[in-house]
N, C-alpha and C positions, 0 to 999 in steps of 0.2 A: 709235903706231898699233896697232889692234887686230889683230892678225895672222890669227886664229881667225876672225871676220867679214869679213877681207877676202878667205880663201880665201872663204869661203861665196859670199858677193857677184861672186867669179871666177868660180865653177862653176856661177852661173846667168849667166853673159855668154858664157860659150863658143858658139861660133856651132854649128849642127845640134846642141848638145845639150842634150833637154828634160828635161822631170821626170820624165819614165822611166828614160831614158839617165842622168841625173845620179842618182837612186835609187842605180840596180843598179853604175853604179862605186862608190860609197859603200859598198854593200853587198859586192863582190867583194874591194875592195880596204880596208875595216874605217875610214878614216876620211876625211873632205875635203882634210885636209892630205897624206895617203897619196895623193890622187888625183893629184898634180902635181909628187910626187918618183916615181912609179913608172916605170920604164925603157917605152919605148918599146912595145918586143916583148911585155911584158908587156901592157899596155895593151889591143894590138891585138889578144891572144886571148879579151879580155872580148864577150861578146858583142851585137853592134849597134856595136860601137864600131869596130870596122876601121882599115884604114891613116892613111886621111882625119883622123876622129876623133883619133886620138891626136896627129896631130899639131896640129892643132888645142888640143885638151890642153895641148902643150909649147910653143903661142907665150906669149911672155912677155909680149907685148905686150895679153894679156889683163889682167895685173895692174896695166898701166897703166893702162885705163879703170876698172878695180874702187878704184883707189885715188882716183880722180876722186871715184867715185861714194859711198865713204867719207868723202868729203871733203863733198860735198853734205849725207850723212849729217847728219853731226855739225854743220854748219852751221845744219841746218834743223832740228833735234830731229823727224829722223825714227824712226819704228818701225822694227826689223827682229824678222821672221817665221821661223825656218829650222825645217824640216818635222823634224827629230829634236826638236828643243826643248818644252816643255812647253804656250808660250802659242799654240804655233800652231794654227790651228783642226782640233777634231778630226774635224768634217762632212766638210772638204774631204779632212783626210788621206785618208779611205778613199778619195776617188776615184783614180783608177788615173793620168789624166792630171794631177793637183796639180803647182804650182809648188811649186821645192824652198823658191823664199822669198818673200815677200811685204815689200810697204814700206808704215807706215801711219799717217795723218797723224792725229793726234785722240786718241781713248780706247775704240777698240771693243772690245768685249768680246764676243770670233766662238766664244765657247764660253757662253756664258749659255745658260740652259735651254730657251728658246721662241725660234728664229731663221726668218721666214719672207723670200721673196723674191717681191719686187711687180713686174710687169711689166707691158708693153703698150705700143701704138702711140706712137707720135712726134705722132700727129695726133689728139690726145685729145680727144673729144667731152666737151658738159658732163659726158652721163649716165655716160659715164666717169668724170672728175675726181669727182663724187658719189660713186659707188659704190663708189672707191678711200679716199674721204675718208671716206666713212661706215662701212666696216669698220672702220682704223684707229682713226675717233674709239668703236666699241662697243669694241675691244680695252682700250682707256684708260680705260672706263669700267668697266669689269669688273676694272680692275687686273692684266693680263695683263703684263707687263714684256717685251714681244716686242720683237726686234733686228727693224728693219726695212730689211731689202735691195735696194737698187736697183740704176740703173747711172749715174745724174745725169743721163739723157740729156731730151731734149725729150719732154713730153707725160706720159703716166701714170708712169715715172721720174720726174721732178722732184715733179709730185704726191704721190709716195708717200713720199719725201722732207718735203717742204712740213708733208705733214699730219700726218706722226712730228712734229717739232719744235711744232708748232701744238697736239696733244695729249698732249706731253711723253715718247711713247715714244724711244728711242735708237735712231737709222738710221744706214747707213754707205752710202756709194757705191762702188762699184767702177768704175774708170776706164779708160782704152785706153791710156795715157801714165802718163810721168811723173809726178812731184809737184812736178816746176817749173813745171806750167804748167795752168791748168784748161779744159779743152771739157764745153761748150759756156760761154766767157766768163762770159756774162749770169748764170748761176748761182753764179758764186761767192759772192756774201751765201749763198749757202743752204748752200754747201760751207762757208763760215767758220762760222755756225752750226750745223752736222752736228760740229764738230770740237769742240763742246762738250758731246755726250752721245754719242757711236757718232766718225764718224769717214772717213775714204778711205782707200780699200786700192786698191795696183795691183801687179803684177810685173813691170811692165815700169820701168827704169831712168830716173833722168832724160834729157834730150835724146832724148828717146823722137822721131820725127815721128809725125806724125796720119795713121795709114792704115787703110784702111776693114777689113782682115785683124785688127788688132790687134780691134774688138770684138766678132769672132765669138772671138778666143781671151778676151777679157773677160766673153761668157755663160757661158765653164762657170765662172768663178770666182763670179758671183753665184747658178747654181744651185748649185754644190757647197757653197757656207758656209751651206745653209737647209736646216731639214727639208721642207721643200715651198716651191713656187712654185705664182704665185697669178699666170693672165692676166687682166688685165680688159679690154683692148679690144686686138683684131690682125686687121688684114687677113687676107687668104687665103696671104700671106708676108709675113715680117718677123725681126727678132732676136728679139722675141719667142717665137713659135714654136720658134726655134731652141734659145732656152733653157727653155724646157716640153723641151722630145726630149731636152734634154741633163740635165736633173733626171732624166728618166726614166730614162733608158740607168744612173745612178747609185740607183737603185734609191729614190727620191726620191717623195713624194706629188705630183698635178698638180691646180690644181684653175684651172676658166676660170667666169667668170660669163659666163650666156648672153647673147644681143641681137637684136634684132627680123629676122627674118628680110631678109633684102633690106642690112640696112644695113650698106655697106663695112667698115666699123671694128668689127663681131661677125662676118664672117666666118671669119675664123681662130679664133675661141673656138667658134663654132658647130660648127665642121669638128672639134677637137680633141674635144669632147663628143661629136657623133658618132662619130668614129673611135675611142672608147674611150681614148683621148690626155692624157683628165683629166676628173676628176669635175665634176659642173654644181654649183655655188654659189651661192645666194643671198642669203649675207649671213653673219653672223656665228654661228647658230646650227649651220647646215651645217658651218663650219670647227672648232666648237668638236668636233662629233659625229667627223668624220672624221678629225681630231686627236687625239681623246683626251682633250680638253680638260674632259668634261662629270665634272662629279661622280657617283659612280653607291654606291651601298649593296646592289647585289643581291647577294644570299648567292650562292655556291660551290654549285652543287646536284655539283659530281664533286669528287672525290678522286684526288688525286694516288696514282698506282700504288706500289707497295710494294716493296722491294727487285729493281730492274729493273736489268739488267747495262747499261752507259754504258759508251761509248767513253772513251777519253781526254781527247778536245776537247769532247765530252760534259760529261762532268766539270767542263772547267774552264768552261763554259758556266753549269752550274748553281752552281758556287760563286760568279761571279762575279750571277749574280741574286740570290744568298743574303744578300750584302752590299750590294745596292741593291736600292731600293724596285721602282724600275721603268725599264727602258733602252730607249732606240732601238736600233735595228739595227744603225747605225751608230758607236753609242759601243759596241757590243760586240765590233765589227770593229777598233776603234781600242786597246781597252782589251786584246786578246788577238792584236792587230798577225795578223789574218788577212782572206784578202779576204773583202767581204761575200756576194760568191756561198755561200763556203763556211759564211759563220754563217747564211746563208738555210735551206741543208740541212737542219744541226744545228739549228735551230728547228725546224721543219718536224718532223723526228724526233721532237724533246721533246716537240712537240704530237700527237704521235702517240699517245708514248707517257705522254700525260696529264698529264706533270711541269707544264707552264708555259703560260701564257693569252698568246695573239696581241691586243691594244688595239688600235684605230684609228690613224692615221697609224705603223705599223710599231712598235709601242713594245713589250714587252714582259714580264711579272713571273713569278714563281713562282704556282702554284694554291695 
């Protein structure tokens, strides 16, 4: 038995502690395995973690569910994800709430270069399913190799799904449960089909039960693995929405296509447009602009400033632009393991100080 992966798989079952909580013990105490030989007293001076926690920590009976679930594991050629590791997605890392690991059924590939997340109502009108279908089929036509994110569920989910496999792009779903068991049923051809270009990802364990809590904690994982989320139809409330706030709150692009005044299912896109909530979208040209996506030849009319004193994190900011063409925000926060508030700064600065060009959807290069 893998001993390495079953502590991991322990230290995401311990009951009150999340990906916060399991982070900063990792980090206080240097490793996973460290987490579960450390004396009690110690424990409980880590902070967040108190009396409760630790003990918690020291039931044993932790390692018997982990060892189940390693057993599921290796039964079902499942993935594992653990958030120090290489393959784990680097989008999600920066967010602050990430799970320490994810399980994942298929082939996704949650660090490919173009990763967007497709959302909307449960109650999907045609001109929704259209307009969901027909961005995706211009992305595949342009050759765009975009990971397309959903959450499986009913309505513009399964569509965005559908229409990945239909124009041969790679989608993955994000789930509320398990991977013993699939919700919404009726969908699994398309989940068995998903697992042959992209794939399912969930963090919750098998014998998960189906409760309605688990798929507000399942939108920040489909906002967090995308450089932007994309609404196309949502009432005035829904998961939807909830996952546009939560791309946003992660420093995330939002973008909602508009809808006829009056009609139920563009209310919440309407609202989000107004409210400054996410940019208005009209199709594929809008996304490619607000992306970054468009090819552009204009000359440089400034110049980069000349021997300019740089901080330290400065520094390592510009050496690591030096070395790539051009980065999101987010793989700069990932690549120099600091929060993205504080690479926000430090951009902000460089562009002050003329070093480096801000690109649409948050990207970044040298002048």
């Amino acid at each position: 038995m893998d001993q390495s992966l079953l502590n991991k798989i322990a230290l995401s079952l311990i009951p009150g502690i999340g990906g916060v909580l399991a982070r900063n013990l990792v980090s206080y105490i240097g490793s996973v395995e460290g987490v579960f030989s450390e004396p009690v007293k110690n424990l409980q001076k880590i902070p967040g973690i108190g009396e409760v926690n630790a003990k918690r920590i020291k039931d044993k009976s932790i390692f018997i569910q982990a060892e189940k679930e390693l057993l599921f594991i290796e039964k079902h050629d499942v993935g594992v994800l653990f958030y120090t590791e290489k393959d784990y997605p680097r989008r999600l890392k920066s967010c602050a709430d990430a799970p320490v690991l994810l399980y994942t059924k298929g082939n996704p590939d949650l660090n490919t270069e173009k990763v967007l997340s497709i959302v909307g109502t449960r109650n999907a009108t045609t001109y929704g399913k259209q307009v969901c279908d027909g961005l995706i089929e211009k992305m595949a036509e342009r050759n765009y190799r975009v990971l397309i994110i959903s959450g499986l569920a009913y309505g513009i989910d399964i569509q965005a799904h559908k229409s990945a496999i239909k124009h041969g792009l790679p989608t993955a779903g994000v789930i509320a449960h398990g991977l013993d068991k699939l919700y919404p049923s009726l969908h699994a051809e398309t989940a068995r089909k998903m697992t042959e270009n992209g794939g399912l990802i969930t963090d919750f364990p098998s014998n998960t039960k189906i409760d309605p809590s688990n798929f507000i904690r399942r939108n920040r994982i489909v906002a967090g693995l995308a450089d932007a989320t994309i609404v196309v139809e949502s009432a005035e409330k829904g998961g939807a929405l909830i996952t546009a706030e939560m791309a946003s709150s992660y420093n995330r692009d939002v973008f909602a296509f508009p809808g006829r005044a009056g009609d139920t299912f563009s209310k919440g896109c309407n609202q989000l447009i107004r409210n400054n909530g996410a940019s208005l979208i009209e199709g594929i040209e809008d996304l490619e602009y607000f992306m970054g996506w468009e090819k552009t030849d204009k000359k440089k009319n400034q110049q980069p400033a000349l021997f300019v004193d740089l901080s330290t994190d400065e520094e390592k900011v510009m050496e690591l632009l030096r070395s790539n063409n051009e980065m999101f925000i987010d793989q700069i926060a990932g690549e120099l393991t600091m929060p993205v508030s504080r690479i926000s700064a430090l951009l902000l600065g460089l562009e002050f100080k003329n070093l480096i060009v801000s690109l649409p959807g948050k990207m970044y290069r040298l002048r």
